[in-house]
mmCIF file of the N, C-alpha and C atoms, coordinates in Angstrom:
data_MODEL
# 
_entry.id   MODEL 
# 
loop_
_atom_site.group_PDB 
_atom_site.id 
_atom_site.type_symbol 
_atom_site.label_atom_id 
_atom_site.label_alt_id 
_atom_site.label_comp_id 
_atom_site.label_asym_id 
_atom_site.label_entity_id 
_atom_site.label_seq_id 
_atom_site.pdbx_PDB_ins_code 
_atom_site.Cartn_x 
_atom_site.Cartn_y 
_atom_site.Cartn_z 
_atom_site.occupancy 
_atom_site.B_iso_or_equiv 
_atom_site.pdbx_formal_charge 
_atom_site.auth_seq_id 
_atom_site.auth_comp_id 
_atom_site.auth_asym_id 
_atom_site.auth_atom_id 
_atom_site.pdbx_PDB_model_num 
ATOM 1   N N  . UNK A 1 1  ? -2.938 9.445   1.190   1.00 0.00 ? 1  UNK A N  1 
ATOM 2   C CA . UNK A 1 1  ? -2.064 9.240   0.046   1.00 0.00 ? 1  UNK A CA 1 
ATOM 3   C C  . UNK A 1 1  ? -1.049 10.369  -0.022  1.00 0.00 ? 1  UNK A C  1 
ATOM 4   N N  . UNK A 1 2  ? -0.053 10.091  -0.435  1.00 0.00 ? 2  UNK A N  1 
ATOM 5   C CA . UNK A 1 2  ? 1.075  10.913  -0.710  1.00 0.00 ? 2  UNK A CA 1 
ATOM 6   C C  . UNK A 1 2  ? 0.942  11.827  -1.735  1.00 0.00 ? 2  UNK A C  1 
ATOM 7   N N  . UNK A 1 3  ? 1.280  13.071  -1.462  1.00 0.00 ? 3  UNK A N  1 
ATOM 8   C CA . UNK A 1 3  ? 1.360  13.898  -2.635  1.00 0.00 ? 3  UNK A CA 1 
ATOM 9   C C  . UNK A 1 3  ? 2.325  13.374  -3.444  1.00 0.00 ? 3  UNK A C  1 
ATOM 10  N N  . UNK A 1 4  ? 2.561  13.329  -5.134  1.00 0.00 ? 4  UNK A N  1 
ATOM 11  C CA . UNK A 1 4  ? 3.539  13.288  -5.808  1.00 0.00 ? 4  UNK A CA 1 
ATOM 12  C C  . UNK A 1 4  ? 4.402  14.400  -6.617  1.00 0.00 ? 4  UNK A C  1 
ATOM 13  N N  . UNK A 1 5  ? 5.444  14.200  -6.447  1.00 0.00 ? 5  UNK A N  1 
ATOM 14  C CA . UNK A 1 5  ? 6.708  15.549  -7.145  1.00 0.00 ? 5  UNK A CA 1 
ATOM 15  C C  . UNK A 1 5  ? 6.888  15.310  -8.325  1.00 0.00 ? 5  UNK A C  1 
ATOM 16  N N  . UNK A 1 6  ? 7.864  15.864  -8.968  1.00 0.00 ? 6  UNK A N  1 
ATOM 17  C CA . UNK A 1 6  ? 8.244  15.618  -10.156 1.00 0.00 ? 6  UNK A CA 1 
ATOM 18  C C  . UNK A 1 6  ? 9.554  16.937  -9.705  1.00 0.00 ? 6  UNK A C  1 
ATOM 19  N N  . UNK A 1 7  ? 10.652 15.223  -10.109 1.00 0.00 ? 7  UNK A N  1 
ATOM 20  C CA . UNK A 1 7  ? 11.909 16.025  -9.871  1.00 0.00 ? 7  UNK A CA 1 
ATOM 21  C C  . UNK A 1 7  ? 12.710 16.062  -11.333 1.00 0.00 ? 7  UNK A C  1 
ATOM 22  N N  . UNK A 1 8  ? 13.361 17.164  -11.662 1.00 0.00 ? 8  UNK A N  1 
ATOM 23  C CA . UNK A 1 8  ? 14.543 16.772  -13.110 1.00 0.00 ? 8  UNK A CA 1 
ATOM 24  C C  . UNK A 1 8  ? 15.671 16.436  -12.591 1.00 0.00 ? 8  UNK A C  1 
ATOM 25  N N  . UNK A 1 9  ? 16.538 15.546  -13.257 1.00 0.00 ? 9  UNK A N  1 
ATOM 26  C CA . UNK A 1 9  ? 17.633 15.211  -12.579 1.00 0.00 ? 9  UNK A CA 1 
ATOM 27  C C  . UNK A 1 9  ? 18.547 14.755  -13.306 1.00 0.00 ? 9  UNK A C  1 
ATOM 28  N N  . UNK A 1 10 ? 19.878 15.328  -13.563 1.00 0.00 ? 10 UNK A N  1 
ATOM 29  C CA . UNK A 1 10 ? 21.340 15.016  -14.556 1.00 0.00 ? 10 UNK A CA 1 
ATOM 30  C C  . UNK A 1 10 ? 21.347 13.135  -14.615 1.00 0.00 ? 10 UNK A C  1 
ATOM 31  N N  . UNK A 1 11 ? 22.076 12.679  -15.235 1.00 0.00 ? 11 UNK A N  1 
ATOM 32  C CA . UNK A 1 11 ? 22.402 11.168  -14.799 1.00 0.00 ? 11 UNK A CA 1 
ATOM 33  C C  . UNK A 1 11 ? 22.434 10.855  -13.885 1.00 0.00 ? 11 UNK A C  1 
ATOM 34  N N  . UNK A 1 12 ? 24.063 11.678  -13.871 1.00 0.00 ? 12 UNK A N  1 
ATOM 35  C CA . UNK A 1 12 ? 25.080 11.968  -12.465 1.00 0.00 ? 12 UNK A CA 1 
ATOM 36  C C  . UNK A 1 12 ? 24.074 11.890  -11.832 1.00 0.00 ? 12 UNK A C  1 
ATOM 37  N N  . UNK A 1 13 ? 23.549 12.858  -11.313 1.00 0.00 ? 13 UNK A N  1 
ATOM 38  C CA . UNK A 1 13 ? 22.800 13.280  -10.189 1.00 0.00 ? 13 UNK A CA 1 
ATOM 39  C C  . UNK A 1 13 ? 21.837 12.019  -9.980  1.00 0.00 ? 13 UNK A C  1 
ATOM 40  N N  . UNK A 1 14 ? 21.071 11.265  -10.883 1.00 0.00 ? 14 UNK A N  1 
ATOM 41  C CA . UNK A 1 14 ? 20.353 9.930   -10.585 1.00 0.00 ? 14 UNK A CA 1 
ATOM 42  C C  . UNK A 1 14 ? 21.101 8.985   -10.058 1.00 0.00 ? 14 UNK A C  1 
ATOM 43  N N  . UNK A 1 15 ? 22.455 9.047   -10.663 1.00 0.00 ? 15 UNK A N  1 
ATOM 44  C CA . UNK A 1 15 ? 23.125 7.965   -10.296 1.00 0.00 ? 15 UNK A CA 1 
ATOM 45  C C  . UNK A 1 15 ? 24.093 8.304   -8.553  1.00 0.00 ? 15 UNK A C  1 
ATOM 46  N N  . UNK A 1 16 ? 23.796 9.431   -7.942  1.00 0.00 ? 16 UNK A N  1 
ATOM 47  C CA . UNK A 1 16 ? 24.320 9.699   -7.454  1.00 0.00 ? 16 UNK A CA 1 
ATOM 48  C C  . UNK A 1 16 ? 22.857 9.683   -6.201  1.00 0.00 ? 16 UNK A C  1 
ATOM 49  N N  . UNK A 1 17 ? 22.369 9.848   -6.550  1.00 0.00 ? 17 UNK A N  1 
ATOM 50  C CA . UNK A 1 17 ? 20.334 9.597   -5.333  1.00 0.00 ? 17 UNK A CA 1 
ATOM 51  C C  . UNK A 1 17 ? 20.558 7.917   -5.808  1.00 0.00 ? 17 UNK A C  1 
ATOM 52  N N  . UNK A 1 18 ? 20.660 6.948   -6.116  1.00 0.00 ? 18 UNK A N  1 
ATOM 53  C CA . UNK A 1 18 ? 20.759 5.012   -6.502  1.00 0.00 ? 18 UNK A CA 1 
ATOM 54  C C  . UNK A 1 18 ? 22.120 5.093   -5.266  1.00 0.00 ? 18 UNK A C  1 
ATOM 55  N N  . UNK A 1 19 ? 23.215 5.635   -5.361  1.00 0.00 ? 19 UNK A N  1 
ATOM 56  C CA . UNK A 1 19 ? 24.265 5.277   -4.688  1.00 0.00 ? 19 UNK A CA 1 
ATOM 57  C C  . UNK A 1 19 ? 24.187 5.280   -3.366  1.00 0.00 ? 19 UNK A C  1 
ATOM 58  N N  . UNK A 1 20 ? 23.183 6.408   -2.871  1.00 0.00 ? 20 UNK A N  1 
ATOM 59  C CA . UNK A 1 20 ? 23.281 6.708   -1.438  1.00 0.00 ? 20 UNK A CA 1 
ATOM 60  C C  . UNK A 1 20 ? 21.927 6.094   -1.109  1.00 0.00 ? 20 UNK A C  1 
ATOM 61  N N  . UNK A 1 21 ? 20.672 5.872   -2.117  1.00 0.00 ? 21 UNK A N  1 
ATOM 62  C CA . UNK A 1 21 ? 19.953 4.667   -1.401  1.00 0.00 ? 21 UNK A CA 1 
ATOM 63  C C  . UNK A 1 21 ? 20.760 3.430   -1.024  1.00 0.00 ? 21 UNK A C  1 
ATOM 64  N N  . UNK A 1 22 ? 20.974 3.052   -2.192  1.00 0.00 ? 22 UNK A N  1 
ATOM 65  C CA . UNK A 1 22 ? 21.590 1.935   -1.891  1.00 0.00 ? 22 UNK A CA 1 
ATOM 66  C C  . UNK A 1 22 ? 22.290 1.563   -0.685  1.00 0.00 ? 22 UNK A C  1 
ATOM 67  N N  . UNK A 1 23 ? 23.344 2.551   -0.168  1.00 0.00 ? 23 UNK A N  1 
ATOM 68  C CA . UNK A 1 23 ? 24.005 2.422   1.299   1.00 0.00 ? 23 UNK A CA 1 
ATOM 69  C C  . UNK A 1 23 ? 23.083 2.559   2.371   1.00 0.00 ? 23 UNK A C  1 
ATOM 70  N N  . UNK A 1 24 ? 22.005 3.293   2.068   1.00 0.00 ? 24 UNK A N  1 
ATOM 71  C CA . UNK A 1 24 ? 20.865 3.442   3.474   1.00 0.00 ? 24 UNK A CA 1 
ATOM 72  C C  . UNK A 1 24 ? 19.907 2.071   3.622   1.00 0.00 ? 24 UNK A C  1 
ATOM 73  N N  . UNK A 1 25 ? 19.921 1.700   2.352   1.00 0.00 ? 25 UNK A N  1 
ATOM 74  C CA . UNK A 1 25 ? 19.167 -0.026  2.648   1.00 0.00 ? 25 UNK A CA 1 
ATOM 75  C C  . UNK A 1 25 ? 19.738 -0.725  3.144   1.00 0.00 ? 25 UNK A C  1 
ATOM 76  N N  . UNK A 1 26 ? 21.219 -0.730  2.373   1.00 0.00 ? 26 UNK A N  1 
ATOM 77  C CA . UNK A 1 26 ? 21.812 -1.904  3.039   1.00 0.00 ? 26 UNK A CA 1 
ATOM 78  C C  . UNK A 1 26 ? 21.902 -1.173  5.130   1.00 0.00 ? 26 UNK A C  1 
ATOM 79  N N  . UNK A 1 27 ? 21.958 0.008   5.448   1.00 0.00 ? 27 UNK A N  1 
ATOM 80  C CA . UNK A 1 27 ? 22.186 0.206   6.483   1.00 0.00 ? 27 UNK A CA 1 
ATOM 81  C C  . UNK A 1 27 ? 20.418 -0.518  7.239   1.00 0.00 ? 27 UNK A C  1 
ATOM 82  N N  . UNK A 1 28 ? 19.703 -0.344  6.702   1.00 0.00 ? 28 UNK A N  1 
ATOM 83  C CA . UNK A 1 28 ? 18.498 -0.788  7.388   1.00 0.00 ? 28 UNK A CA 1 
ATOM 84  C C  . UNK A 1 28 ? 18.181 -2.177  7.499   1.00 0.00 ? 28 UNK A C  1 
ATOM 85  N N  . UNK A 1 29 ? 18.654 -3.017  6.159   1.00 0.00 ? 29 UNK A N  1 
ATOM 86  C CA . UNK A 1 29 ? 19.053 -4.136  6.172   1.00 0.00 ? 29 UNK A CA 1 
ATOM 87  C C  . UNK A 1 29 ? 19.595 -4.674  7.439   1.00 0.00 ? 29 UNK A C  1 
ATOM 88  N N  . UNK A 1 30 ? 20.519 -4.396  7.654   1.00 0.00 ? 30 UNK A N  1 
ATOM 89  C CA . UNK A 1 30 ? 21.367 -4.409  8.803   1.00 0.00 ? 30 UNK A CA 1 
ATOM 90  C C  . UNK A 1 30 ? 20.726 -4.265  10.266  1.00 0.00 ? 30 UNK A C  1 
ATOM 91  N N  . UNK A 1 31 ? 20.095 -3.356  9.977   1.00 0.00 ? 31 UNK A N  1 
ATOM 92  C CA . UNK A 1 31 ? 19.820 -2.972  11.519  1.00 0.00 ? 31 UNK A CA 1 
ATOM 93  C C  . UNK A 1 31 ? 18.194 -4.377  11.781  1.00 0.00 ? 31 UNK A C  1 
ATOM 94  N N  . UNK A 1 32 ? 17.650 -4.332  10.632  1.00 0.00 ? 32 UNK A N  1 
ATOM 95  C CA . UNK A 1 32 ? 16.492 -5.601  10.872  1.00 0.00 ? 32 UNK A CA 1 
ATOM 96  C C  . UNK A 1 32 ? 17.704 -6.760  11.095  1.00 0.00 ? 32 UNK A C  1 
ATOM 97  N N  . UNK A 1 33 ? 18.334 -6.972  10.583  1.00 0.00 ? 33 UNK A N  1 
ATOM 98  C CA . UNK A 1 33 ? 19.173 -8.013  11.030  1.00 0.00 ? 33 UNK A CA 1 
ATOM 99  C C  . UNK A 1 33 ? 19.180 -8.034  12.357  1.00 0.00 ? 33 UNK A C  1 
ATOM 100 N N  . UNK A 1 34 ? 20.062 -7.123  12.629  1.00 0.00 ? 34 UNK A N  1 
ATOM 101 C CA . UNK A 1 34 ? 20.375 -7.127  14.599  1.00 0.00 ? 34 UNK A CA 1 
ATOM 102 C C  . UNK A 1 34 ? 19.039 -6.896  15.497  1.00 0.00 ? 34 UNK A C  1 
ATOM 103 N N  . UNK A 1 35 ? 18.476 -6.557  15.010  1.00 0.00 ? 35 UNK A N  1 
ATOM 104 C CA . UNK A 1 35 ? 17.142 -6.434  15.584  1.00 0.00 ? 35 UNK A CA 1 
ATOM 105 C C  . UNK A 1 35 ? 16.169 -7.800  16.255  1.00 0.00 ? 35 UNK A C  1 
ATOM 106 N N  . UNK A 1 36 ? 16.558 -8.281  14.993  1.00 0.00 ? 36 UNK A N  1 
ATOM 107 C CA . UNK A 1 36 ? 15.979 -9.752  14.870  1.00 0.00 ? 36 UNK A CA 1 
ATOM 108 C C  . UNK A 1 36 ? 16.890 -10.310 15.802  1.00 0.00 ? 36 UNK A C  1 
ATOM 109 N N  . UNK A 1 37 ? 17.844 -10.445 15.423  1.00 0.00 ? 37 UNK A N  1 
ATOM 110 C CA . UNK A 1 37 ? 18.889 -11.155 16.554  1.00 0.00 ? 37 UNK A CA 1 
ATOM 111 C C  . UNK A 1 37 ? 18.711 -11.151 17.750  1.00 0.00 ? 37 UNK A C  1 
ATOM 112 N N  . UNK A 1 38 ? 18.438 -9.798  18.025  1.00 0.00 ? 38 UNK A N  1 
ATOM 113 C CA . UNK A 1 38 ? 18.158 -9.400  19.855  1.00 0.00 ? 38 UNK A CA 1 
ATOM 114 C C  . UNK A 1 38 ? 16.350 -9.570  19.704  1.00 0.00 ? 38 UNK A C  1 
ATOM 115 N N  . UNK A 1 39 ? 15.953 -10.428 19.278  1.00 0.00 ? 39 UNK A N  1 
ATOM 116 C CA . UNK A 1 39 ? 14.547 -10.299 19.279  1.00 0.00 ? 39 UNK A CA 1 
ATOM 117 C C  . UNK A 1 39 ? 13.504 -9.362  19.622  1.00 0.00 ? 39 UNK A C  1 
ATOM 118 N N  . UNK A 1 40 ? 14.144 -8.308  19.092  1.00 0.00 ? 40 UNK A N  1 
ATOM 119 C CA . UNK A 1 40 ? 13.217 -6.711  19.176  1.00 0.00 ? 40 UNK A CA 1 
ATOM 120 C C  . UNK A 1 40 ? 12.261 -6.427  18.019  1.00 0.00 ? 40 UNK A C  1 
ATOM 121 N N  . UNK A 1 41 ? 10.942 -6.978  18.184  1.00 0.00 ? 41 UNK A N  1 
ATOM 122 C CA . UNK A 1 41 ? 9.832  -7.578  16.939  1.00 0.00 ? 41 UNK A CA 1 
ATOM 123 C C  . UNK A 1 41 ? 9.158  -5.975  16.637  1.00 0.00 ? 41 UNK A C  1 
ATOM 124 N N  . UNK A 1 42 ? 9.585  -5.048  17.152  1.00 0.00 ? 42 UNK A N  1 
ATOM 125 C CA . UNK A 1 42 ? 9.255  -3.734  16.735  1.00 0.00 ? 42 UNK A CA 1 
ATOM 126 C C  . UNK A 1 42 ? 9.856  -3.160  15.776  1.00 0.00 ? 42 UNK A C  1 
ATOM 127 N N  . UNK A 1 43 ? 11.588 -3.655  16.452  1.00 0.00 ? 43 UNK A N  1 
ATOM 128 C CA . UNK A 1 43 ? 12.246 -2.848  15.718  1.00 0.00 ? 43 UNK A CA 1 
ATOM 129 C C  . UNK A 1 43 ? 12.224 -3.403  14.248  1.00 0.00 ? 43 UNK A C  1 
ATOM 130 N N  . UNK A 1 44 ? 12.136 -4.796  14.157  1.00 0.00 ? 44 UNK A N  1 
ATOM 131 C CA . UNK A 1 44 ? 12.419 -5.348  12.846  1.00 0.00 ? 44 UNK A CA 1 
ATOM 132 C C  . UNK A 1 44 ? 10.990 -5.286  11.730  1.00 0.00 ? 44 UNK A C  1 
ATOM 133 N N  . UNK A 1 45 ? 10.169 -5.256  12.691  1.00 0.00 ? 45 UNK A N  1 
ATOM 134 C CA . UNK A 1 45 ? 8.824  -4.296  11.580  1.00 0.00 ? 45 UNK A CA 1 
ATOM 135 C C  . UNK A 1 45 ? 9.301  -2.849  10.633  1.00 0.00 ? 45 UNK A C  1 
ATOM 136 N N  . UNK A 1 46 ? 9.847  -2.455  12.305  1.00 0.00 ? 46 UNK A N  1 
ATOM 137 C CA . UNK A 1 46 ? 10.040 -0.888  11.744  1.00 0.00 ? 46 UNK A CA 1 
ATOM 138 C C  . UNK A 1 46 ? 10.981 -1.159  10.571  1.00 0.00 ? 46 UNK A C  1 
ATOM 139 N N  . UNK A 1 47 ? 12.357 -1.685  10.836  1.00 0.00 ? 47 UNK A N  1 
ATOM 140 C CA . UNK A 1 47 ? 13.631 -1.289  10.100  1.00 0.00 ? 47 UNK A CA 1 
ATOM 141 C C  . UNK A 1 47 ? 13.258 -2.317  8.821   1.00 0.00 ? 47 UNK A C  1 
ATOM 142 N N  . UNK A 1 48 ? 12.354 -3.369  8.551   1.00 0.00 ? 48 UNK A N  1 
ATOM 143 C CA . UNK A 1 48 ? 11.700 -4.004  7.510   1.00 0.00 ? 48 UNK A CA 1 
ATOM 144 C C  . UNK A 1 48 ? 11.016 -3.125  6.613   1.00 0.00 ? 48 UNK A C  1 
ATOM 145 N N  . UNK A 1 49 ? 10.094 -2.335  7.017   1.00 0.00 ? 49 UNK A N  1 
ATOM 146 C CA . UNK A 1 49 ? 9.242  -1.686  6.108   1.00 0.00 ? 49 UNK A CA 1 
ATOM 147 C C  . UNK A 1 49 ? 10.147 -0.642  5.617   1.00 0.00 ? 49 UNK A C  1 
ATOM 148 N N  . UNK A 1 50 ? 10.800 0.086   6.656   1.00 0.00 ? 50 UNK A N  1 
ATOM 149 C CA . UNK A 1 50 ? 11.858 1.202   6.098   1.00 0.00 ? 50 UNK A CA 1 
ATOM 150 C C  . UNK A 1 50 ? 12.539 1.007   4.808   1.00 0.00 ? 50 UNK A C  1 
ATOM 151 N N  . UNK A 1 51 ? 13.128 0.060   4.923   1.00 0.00 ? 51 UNK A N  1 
ATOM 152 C CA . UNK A 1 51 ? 13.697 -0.843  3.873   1.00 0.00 ? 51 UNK A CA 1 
ATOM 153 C C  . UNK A 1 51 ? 13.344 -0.868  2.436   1.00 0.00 ? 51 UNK A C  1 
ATOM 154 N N  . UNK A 1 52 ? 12.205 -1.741  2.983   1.00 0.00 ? 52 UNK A N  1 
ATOM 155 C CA . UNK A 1 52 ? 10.585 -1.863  1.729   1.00 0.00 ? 52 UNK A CA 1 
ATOM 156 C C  . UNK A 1 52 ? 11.137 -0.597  0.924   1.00 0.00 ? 52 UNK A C  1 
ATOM 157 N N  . UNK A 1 53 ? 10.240 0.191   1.683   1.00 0.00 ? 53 UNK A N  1 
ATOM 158 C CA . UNK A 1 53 ? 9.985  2.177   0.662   1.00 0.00 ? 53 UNK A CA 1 
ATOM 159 C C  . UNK A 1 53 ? 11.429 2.256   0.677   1.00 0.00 ? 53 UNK A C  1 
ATOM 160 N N  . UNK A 1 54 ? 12.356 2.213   0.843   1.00 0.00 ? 54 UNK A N  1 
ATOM 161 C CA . UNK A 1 54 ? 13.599 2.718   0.182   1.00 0.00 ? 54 UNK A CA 1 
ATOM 162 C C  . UNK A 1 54 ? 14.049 2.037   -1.112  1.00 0.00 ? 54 UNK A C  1 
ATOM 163 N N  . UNK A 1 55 ? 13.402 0.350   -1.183  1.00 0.00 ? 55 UNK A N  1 
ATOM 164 C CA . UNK A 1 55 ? 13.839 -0.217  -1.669  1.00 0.00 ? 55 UNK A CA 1 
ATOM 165 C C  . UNK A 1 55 ? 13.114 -0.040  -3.316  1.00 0.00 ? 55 UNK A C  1 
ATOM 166 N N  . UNK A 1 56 ? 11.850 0.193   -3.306  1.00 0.00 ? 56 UNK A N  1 
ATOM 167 C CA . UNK A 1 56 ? 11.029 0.874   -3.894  1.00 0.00 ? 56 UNK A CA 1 
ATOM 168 C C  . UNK A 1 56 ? 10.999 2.372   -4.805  1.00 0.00 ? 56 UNK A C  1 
ATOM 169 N N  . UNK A 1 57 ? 11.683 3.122   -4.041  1.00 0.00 ? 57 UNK A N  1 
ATOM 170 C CA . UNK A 1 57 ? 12.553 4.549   -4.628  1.00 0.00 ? 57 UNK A CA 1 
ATOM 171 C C  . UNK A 1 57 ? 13.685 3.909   -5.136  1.00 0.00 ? 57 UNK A C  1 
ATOM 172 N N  . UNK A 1 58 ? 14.357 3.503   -4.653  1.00 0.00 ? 58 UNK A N  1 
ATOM 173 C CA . UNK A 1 58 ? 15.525 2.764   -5.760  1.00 0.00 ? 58 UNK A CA 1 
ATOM 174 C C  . UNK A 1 58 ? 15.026 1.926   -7.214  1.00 0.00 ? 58 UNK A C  1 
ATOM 175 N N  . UNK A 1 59 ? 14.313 1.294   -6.898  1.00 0.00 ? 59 UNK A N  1 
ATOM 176 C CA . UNK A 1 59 ? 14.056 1.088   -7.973  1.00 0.00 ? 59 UNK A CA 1 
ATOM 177 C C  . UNK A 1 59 ? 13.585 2.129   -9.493  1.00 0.00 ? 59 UNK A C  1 
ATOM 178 N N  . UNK A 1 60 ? 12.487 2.619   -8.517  1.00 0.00 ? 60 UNK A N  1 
ATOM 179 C CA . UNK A 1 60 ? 11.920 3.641   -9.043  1.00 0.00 ? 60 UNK A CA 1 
ATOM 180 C C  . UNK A 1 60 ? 13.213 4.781   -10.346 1.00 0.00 ? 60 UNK A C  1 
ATOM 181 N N  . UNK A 1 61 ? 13.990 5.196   -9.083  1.00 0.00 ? 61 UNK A N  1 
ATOM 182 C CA . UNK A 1 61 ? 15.385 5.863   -9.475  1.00 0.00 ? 61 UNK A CA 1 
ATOM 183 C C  . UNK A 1 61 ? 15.909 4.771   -10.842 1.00 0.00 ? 61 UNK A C  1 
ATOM 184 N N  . UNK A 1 62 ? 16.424 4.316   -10.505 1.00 0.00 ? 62 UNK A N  1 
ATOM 185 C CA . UNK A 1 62 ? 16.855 3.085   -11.342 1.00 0.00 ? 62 UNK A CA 1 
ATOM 186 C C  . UNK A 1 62 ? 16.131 3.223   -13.011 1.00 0.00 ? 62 UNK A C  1 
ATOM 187 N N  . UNK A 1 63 ? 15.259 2.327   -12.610 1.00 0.00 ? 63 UNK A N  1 
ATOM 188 C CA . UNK A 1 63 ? 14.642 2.879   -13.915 1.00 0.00 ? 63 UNK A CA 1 
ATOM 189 C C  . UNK A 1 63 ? 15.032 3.699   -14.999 1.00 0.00 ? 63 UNK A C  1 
ATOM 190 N N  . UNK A 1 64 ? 15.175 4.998   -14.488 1.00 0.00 ? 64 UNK A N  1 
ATOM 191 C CA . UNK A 1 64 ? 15.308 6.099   -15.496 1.00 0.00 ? 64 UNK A CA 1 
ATOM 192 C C  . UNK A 1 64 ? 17.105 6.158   -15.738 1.00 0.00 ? 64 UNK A C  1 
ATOM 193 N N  . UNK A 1 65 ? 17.885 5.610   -15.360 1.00 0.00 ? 65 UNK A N  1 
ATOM 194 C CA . UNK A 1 65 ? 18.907 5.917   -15.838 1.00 0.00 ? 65 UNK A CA 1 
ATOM 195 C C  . UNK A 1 65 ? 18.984 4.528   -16.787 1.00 0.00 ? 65 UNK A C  1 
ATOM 196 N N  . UNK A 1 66 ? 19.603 4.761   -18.222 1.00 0.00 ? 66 UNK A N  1 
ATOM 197 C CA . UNK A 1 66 ? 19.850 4.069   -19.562 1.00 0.00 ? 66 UNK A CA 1 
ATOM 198 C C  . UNK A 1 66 ? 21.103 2.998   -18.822 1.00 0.00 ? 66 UNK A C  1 
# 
């Protein structure tokens, strides 16, 4: 199991960790896409789950901004 943090964080600054998940999912998004395409069943596990847990911290993030 993962240790857990506890971070403080401005809006800004939340809204600014949501912005740059956001571009790294959609980048992983992407790459399971092409992955799949070229039928590379590793890669699209891998770049699937990656996804998952990012997609998951975003939310997470999310949350706390009003």
């Amino acid at each position: 199991m993962s240790k857990t943090v506890t971070l403080q964080l401005s809006e800004d600054e939340a809204e600014i960790l949501v912005d740059a998940l956001e571009s790294d999912l959609e980048g992983y998004v992407e790459a399971a896409r092409d992955a799949r395409a070229n039928r590379n069943h590793n890669e699209v596990a891998t770049f699937t789950a990656a996804s998952e847990r990012i997609g998951t911290v975003l939310k997470k993030v999310q949350a706390l901004i009003p």
